[in-house]
LOZALUM-973589 format. One record per residue (C-alpha): residue number from 1; x, y, z. Coordinates in nm, 3 decimals. Each point is the difference from the previous one (the first is absolute). Example, Ala and Ser with C-alpha at 12.3 -4.5 7.8 and 13.67 -1.06 7.14 Angstrom:
<sites>
<site><n>1</n><X>1.230</X><Y>-0.450</Y><Z>0.780</Z></site>
<site><n>2</n><X>0.137</X><Y>0.344</Y><Z>-0.066</Z></site>
</sites>
This chain:
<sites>
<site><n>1</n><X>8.496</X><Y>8.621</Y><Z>10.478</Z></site>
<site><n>2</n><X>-0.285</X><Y>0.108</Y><Z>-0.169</Z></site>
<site><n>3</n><X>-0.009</X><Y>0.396</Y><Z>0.001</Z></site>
<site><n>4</n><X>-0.385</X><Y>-0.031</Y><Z>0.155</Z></site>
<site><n>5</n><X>0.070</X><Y>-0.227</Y><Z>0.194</Z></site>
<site><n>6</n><X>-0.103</X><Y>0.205</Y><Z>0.344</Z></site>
<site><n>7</n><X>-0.328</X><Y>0.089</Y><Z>-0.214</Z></site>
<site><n>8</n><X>-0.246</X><Y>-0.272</Y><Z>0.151</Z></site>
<site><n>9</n><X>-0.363</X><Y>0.112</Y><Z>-0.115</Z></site>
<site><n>10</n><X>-0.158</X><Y>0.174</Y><Z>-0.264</Z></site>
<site><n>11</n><X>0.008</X><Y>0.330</Y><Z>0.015</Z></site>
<site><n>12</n><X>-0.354</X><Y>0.022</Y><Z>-0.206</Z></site>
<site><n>13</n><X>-0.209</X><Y>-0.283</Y><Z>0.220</Z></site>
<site><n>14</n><X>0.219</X><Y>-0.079</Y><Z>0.275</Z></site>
<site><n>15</n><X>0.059</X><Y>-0.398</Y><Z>-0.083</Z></site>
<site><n>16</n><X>0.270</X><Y>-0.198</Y><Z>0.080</Z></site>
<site><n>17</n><X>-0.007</X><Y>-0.191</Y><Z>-0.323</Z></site>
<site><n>18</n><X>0.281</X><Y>0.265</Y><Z>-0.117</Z></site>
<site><n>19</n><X>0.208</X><Y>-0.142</Y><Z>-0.224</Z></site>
<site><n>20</n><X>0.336</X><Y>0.042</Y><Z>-0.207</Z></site>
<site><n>21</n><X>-0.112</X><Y>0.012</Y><Z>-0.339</Z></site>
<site><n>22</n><X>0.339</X><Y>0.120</Y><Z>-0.177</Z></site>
<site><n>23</n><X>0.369</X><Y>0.144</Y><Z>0.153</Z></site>
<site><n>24</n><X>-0.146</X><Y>0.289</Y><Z>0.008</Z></site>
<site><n>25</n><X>-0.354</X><Y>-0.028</Y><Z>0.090</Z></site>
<site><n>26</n><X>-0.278</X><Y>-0.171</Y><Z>0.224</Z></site>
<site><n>27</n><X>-0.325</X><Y>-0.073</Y><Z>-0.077</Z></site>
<site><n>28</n><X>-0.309</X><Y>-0.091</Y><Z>0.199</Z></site>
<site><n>29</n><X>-0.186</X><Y>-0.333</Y><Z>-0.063</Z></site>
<site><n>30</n><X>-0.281</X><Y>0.131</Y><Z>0.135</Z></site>
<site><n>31</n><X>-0.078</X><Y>0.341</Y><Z>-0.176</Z></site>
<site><n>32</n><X>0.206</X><Y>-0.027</Y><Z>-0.287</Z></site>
<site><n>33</n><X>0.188</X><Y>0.295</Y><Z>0.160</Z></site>
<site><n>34</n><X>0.352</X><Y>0.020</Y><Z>-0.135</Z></site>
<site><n>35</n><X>0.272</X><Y>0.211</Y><Z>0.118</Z></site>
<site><n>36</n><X>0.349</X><Y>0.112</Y><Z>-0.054</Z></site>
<site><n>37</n><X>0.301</X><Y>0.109</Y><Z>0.159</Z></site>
<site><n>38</n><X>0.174</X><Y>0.187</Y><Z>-0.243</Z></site>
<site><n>39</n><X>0.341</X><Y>0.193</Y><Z>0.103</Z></site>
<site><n>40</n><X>-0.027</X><Y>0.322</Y><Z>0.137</Z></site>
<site><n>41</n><X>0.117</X><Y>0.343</Y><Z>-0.158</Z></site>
<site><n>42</n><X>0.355</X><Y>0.122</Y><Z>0.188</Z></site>
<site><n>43</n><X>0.246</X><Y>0.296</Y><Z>-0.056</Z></site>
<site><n>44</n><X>0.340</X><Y>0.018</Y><Z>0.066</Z></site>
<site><n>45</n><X>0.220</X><Y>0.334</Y><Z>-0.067</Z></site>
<site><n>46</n><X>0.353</X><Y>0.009</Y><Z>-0.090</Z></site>
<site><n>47</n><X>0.087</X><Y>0.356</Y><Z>0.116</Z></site>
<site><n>48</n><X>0.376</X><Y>0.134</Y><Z>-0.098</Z></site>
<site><n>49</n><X>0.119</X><Y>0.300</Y><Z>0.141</Z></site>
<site><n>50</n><X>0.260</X><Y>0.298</Y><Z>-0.165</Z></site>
<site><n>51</n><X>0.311</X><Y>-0.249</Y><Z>0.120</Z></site>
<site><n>52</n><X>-0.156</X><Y>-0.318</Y><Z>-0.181</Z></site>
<site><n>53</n><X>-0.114</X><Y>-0.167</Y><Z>0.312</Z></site>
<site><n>54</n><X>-0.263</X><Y>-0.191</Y><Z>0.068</Z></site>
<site><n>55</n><X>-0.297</X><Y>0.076</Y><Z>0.250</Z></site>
<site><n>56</n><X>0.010</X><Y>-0.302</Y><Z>0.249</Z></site>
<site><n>57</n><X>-0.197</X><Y>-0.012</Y><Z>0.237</Z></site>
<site><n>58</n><X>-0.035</X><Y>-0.248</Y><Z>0.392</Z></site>
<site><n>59</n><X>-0.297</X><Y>-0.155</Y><Z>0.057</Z></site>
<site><n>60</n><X>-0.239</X><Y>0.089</Y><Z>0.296</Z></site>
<site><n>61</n><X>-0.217</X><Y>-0.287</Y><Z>-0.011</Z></site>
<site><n>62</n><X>-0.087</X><Y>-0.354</Y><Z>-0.086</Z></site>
<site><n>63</n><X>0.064</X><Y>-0.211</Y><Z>-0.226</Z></site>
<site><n>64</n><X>0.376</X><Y>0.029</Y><Z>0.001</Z></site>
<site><n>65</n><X>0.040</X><Y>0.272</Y><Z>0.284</Z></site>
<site><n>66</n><X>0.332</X><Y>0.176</Y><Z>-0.005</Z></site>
<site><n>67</n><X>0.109</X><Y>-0.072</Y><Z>-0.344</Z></site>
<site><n>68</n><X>0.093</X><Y>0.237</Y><Z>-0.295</Z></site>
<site><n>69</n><X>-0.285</X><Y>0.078</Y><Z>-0.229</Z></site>
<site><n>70</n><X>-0.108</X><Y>0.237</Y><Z>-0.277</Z></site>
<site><n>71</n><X>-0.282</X><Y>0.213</Y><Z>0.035</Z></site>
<site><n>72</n><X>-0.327</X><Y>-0.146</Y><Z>-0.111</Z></site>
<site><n>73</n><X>-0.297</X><Y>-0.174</Y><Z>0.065</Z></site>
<site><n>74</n><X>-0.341</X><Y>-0.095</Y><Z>-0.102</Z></site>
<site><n>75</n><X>-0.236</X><Y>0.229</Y><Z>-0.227</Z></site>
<site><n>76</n><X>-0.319</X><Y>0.047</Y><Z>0.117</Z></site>
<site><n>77</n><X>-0.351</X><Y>-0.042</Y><Z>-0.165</Z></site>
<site><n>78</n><X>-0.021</X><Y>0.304</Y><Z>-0.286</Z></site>
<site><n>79</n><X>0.356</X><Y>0.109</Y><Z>-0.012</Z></site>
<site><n>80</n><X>0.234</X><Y>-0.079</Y><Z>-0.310</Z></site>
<site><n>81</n><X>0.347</X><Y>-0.163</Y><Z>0.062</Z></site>
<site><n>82</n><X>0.149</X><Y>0.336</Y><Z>-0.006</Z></site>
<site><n>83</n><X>-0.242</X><Y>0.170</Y><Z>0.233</Z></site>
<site><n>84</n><X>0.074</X><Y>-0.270</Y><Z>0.231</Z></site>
<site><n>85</n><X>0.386</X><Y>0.031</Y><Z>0.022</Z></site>
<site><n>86</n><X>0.001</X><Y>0.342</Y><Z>0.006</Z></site>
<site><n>87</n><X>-0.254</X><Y>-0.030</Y><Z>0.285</Z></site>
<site><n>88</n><X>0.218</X><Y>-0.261</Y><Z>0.197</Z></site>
<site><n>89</n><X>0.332</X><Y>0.168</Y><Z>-0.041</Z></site>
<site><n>90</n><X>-0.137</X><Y>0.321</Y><Z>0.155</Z></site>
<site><n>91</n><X>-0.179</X><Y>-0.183</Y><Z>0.269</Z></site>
<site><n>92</n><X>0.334</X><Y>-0.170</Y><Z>0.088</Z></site>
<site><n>93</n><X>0.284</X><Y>0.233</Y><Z>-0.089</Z></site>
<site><n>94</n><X>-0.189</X><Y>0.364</Y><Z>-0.039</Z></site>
<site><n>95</n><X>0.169</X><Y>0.011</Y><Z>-0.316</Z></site>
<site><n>96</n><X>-0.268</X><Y>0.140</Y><Z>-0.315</Z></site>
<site><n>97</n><X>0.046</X><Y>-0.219</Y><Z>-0.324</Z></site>
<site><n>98</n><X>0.030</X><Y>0.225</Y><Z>-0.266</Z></site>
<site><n>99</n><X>0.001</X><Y>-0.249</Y><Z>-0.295</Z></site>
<site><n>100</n><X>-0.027</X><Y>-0.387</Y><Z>-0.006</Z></site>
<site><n>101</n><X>0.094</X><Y>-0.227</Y><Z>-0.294</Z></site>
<site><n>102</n><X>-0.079</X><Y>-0.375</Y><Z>0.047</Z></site>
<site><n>103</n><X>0.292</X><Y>-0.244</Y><Z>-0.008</Z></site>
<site><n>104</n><X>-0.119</X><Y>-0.339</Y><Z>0.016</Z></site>
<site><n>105</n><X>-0.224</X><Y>-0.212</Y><Z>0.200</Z></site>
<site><n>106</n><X>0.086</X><Y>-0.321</Y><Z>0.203</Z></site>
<site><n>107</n><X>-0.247</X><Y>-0.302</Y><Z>0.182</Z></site>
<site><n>108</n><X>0.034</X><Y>-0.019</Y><Z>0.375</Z></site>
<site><n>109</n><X>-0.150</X><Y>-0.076</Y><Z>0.300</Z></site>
<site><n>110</n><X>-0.053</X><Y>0.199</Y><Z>0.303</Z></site>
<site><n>111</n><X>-0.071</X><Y>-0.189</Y><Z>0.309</Z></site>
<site><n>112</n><X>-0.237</X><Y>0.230</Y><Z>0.196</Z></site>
<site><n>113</n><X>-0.271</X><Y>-0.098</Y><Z>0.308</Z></site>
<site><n>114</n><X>0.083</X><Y>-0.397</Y><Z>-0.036</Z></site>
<site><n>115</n><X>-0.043</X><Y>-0.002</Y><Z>-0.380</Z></site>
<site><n>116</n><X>0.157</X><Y>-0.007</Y><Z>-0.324</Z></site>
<site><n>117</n><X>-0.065</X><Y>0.292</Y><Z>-0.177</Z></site>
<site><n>118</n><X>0.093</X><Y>-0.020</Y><Z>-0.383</Z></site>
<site><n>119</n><X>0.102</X><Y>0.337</Y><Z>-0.139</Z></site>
<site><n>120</n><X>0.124</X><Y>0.117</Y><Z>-0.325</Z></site>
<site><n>121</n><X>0.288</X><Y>0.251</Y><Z>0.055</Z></site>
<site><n>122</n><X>0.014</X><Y>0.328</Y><Z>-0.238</Z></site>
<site><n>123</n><X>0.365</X><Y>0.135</Y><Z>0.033</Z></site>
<site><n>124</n><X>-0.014</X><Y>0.395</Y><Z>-0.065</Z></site>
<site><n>125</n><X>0.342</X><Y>0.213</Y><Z>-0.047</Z></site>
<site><n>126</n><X>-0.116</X><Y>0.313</Y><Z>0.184</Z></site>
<site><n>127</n><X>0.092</X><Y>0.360</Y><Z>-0.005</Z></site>
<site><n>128</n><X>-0.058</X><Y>0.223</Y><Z>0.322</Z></site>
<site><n>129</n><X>-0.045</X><Y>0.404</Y><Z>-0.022</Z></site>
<site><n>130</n><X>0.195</X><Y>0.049</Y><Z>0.340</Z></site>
<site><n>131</n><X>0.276</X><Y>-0.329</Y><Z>0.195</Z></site>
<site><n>132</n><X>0.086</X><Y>0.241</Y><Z>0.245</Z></site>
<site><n>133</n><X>-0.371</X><Y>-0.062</Y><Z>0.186</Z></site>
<site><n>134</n><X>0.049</X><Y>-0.346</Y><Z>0.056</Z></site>
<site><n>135</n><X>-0.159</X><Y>-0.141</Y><Z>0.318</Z></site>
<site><n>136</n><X>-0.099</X><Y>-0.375</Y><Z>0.098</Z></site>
<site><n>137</n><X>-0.321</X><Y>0.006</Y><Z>0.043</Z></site>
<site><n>138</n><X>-0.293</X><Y>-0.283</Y><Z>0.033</Z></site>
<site><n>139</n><X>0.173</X><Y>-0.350</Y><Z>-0.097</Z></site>
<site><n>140</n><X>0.337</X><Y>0.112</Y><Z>-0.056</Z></site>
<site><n>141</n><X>0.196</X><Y>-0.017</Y><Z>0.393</Z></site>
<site><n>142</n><X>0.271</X><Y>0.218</Y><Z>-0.203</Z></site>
<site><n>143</n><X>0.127</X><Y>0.100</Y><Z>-0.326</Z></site>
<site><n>144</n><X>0.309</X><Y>0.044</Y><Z>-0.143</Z></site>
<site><n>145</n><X>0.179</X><Y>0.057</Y><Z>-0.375</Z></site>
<site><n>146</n><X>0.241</X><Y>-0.299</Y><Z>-0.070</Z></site>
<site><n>147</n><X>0.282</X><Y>0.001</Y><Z>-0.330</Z></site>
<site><n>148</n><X>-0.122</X><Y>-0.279</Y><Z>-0.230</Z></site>
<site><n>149</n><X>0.321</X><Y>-0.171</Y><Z>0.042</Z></site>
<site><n>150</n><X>-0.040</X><Y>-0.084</Y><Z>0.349</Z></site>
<site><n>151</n><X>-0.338</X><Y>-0.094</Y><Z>-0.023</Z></site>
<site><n>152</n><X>0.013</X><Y>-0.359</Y><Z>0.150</Z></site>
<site><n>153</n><X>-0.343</X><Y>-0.140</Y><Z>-0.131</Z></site>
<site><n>154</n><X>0.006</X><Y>-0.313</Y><Z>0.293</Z></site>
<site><n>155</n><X>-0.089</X><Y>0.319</Y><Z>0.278</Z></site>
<site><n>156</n><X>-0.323</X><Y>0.018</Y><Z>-0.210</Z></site>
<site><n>157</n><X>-0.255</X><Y>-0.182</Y><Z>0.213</Z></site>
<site><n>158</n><X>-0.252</X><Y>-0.031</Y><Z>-0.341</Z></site>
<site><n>159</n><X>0.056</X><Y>-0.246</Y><Z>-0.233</Z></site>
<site><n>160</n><X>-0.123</X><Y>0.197</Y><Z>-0.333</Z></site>
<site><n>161</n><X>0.183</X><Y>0.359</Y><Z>0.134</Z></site>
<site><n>162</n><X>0.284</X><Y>-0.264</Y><Z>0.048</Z></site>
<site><n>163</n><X>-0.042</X><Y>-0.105</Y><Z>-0.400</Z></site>
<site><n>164</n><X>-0.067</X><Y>0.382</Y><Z>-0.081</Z></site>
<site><n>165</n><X>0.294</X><Y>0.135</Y><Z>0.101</Z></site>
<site><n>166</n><X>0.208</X><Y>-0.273</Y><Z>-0.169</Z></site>
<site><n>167</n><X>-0.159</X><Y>0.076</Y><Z>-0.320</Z></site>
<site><n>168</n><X>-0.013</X><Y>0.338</Y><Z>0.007</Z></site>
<site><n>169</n><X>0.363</X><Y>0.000</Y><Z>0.120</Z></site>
<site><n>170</n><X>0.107</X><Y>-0.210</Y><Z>-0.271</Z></site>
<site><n>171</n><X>0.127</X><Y>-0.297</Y><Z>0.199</Z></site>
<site><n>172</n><X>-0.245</X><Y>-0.261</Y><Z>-0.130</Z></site>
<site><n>173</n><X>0.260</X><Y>-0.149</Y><Z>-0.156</Z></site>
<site><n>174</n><X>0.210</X><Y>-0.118</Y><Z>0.281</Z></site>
<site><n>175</n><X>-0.297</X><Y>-0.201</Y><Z>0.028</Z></site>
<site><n>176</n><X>-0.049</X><Y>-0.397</Y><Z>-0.167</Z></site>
<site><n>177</n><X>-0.332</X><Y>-0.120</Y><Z>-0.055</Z></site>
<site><n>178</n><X>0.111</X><Y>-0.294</Y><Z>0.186</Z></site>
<site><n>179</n><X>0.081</X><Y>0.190</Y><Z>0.331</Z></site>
<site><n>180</n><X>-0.352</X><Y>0.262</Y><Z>-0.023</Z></site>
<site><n>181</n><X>-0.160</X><Y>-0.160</Y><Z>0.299</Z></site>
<site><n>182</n><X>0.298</X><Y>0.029</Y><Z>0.200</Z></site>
<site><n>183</n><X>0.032</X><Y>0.356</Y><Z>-0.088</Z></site>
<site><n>184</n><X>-0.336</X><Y>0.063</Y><Z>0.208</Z></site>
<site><n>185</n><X>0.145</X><Y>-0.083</Y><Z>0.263</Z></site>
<site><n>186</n><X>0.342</X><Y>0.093</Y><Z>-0.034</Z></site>
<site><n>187</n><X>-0.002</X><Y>0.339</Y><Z>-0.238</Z></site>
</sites>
């Protein structure tokens, strides 16, 4: 599936003579118009506390309601990827991130209103000035602070917090290249 697919007219003149030009892009035939869907900015924050665990939290809404997450989500227009986590881990835990230092970033896509959304997923390792305030708040239905070693990465509902976790626990190499796609599924 194309990831405009659900994109019908141009958004410049309005014609239906919208077009995939490219994986990536449509164009229209009658304006020359071309656009494209390029993945969106996300955060994800891999809090530990003074025991070495892991802020985890439960997921309030869709898509995968009721699984374990991290805290995260999209930036917004004008924020850098730091702002942004620091932003969403206080809107969803109350806790204030005192320092961020970028990880690594993974592809995924976020199914949200009907459509595919393609994101590009910054892991930050995050420090917190005070643990002791934590509150779910906003998306998170509850938090909690889990030991890495019994982190189960299959209770993760998304697919790239799923891969996250596994790399930034170590574990990737449990993993074949010949049995990745079943991992998604199965983590």
């Amino acid at each position: 599936m194309h990831p405009l697919e659900k994109f019908e007219y141009c958004p410049m003149c309005g014609s239906h003579h919208f077009v995939e030009n490219s994986n990536a892009s449509k164009k229209c035939e009658n304006c020359g118009f071309e656009f494209f869907m390029n993945p969106s900015s996300a955060n994800v924050a891999i809090i530990t506390n003074s025991k070495g665990e892991i802020l985890v939290e439960r997921r309030r809404n869709e898509p995968a309601k009721g699984t374990l997450d991290l805290p995260g989500g999209f930036a917004e227009l004008g924020e850098t990827a730091e702002q942004g986590v620091a932003r969403e881990v206080m809107e969803e835990t109350g806790l204030n991130v005192t320092e961020s230092k970028y990880l690594f970033s993974l592809p995924n896509i976020y199914r949200y209103s009907r459509i595919d959304i393609h994101t590009l997923d910054m892991f930050f390792e995050c420090k917190v000035e005070d643990e002791s305030v934590l509150t779910a708040n906003d998306d998170a239905a509850e938090c909690m602070w889990i030991a890495p070693d019994d982190i189960h990465t299959e209770q993760f509902g998304l697919r790239s917090v799923r891969w996250g976790l596994i790399k930034f626990l170590g574990r990737e190499e449990r993993f074949s290249p010949e049995n990745r796609e079943n991992v998604d599924k199965n983590v």
